[in-house]
Every structure is written in C-alpha cells, then in structure tokens.
C-alpha positions in Angstrom: 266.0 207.3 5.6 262.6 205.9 6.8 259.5 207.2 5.2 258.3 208.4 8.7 256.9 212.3 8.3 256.0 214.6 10.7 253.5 217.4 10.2 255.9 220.8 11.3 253.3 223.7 10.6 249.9 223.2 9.7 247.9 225.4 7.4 247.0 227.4 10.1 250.4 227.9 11.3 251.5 228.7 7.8 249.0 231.7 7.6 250.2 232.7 11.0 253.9 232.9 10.0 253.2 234.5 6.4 251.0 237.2 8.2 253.9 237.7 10.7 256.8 238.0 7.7 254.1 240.3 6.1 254.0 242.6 9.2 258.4 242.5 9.7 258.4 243.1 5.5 256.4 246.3 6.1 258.1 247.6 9.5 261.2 247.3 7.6 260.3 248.8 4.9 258.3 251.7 6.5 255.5 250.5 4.2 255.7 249.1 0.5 257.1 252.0 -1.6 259.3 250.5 -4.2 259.1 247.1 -2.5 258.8 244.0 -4.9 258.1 240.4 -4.6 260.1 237.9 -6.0 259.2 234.0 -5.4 261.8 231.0 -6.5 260.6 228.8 -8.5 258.5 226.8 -7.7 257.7 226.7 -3.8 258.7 230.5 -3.6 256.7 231.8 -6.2 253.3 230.3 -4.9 254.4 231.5 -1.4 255.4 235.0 -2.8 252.2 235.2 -4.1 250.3 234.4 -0.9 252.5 236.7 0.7 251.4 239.7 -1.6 248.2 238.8 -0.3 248.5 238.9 2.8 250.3 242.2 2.5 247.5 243.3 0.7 245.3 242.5 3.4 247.1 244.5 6.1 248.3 247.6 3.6 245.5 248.3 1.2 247.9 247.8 -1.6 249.4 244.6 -3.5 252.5 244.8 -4.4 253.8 243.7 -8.0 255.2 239.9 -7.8 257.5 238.2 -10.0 259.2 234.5 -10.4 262.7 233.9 -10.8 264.2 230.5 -12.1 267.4 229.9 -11.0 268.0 226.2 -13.2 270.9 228.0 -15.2 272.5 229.4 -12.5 272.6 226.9 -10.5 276.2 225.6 -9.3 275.2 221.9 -9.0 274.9 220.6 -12.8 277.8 220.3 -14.7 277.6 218.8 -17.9 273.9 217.4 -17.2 272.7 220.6 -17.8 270.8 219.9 -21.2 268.9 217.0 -19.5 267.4 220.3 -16.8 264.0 221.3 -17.5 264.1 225.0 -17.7 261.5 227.3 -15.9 260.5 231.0 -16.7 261.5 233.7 -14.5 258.9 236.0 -15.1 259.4 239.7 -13.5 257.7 242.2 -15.7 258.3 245.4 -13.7 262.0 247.1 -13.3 264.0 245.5 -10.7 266.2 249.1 -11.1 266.0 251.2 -7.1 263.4 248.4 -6.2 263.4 246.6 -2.5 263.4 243.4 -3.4 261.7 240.7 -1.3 263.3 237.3 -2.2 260.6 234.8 -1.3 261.5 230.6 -0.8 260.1 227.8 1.0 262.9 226.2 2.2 266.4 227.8 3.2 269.1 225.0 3.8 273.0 225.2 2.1 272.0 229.1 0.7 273.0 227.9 -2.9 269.5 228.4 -4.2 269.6 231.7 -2.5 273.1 232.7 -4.3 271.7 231.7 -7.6 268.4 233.6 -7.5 271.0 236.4 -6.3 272.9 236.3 -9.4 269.6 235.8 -11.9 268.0 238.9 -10.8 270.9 241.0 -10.9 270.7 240.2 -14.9 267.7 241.6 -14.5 268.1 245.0 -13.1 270.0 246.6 -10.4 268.0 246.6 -7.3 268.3 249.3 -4.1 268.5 245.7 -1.8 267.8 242.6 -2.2 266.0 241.3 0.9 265.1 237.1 2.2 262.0 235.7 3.3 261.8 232.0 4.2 259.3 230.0 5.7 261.3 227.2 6.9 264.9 227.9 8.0 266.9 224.5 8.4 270.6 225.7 8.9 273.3 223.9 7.5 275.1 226.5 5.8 277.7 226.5 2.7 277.4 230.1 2.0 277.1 233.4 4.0 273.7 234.3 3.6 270.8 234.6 5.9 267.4 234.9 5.8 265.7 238.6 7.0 262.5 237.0 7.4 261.7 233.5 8.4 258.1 231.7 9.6 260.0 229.1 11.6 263.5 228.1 12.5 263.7 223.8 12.3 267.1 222.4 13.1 267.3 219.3 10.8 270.0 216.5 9.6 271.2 216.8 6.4 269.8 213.3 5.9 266.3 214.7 6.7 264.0 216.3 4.0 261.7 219.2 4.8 258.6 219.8 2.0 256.4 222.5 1.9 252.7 220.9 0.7 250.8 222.9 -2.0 247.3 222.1 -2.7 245.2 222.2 -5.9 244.7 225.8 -5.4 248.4 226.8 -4.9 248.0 227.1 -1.0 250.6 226.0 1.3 248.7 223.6 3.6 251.7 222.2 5.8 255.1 221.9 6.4 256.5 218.0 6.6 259.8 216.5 7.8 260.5 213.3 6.3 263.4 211.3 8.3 
C-alpha cells in the first residue's frame, strides 16, 4: 500500500450528507419521539454528536446522545485483551422502548456494528436499534446493513478509508489511502 490519499468528501460534502441522514432519521421516525443517539467510539461519537446538531437545526429539539465502546466486545482480541486501552461508553438516559440511532464513521466487515449491538443491549432493551454510517465500503462478514448512509465507496480490502476530525471535533473530510 502506497501512501497516495485521495480526498472522498470534503467538509462541505460531509455537512451535506449528515443533513441528508438527519432528514431520512426523522422521515423514519415520524419525528424524534423516543429517538436516541448513540455514536461508536471514537469516529461515531463525534459524528453522533454533529448529527444531533444538525437534527436540532431542522426539528427544534436535540435529542439526548450517548457513546458506546465496544473494546470488550470486540471479537478480534483474544488473549491480547489486557494490553487494549478501554474507552467509556457513556449513555446516561434509558435505552428501555427507545429508537436507537447507531451512529459510525466507517462501515466495512459489520463486526464493529455486531459489537456495539451486543454492548447496548447490556444496557437496556431498546424498541429498535437503527444504523447510520457516513461511509459505506462493503465487504461484508456479517449480515448487517446500514439504514442511513452519507456515501456508498466501493474499496479493496487493502485500501484504508479515514474520516478527518479537526481540533474542534468536526469531520472535515473523508480520505482513501491506497
């Protein structure tokens, strides 16, 4: 792999797409009565919480926004486990008859997806459990699709896709590194 990146979305096109998944999370919904936010850390929760804004901006409410870590659930670490750095997941609201919005950057295999799954549902019993992706790369392991995406991008597996934060938390683009 060469360290050749390409810019996919720009800031602009970021906003564009989160105020598009904003509109389909609220058409879907029929508003955001018992809906809920939920980012992945890390990517996820900053873009969950620019999504809540953006919701906010169309709806005249905010709705409440949580983090999940998914570093013990993950199905990938075997014995290294001690040597993970663990995150908080951070949800203080009842997950109990809620619609929750799962919020990442990235969707690729769907194992970060299945292990978020399984971490919230030790949290509470939600009424569904809804996804919302910027980037959608394929490449499936696992049956699980994304309800919401900002852009479909058809990748190799040897290609890496990043979603850019910047000092203030913002996403401010989307690279593919080949």
């Amino acid at each position: 792999m060469s360290d050749e990146k390409t810019v996919i979305l720009d800031c602009p096109g970021i906003k564009r797409a989160l105020t598009r998944i904003s509109h389909e999370i609220l058409e879907r919904n029929k508003g955001l009565n018992d809906v809920v936010l939920i980012g992945i850390r890390s990517g996820g929760a900053l873009l969950a919480m620019e999504l809540a804004t953006a919701l906010e901006v169309i709806e005249g409410i905010k709705p409440p926004v949580g983090t999940v870590d998914i570093t013990l659930y993950r199905d990938d670490v075997g014995s290294n486990m001690s040597l993970l750095p663990v995150g908080r997941t951070e949800i203080p609201f009842s997950l109990d008859r809620k619609k929750v919005v799962l919020v990442d950057d990235v969707l690729c295999t769907g194992r970060t997806i299945r292990a978020a799954m399984d971490a919230l549902m030790d949290h509470g019993r939600p009424k569904c459990i809804q996804l919302a992706v910027l980037i959608d790369r394929g490449h499936r392991e696992l049956p699980i699709r994304a309800d919401f995406v900002g852009r479909n991008v058809p990748t190799s597996m040897k290609e890496n896709v990043q979603v850019v934060f910047d000092a203030n938390k913002q996403a401010i683009e989307v690279q593919l590194e080949k």
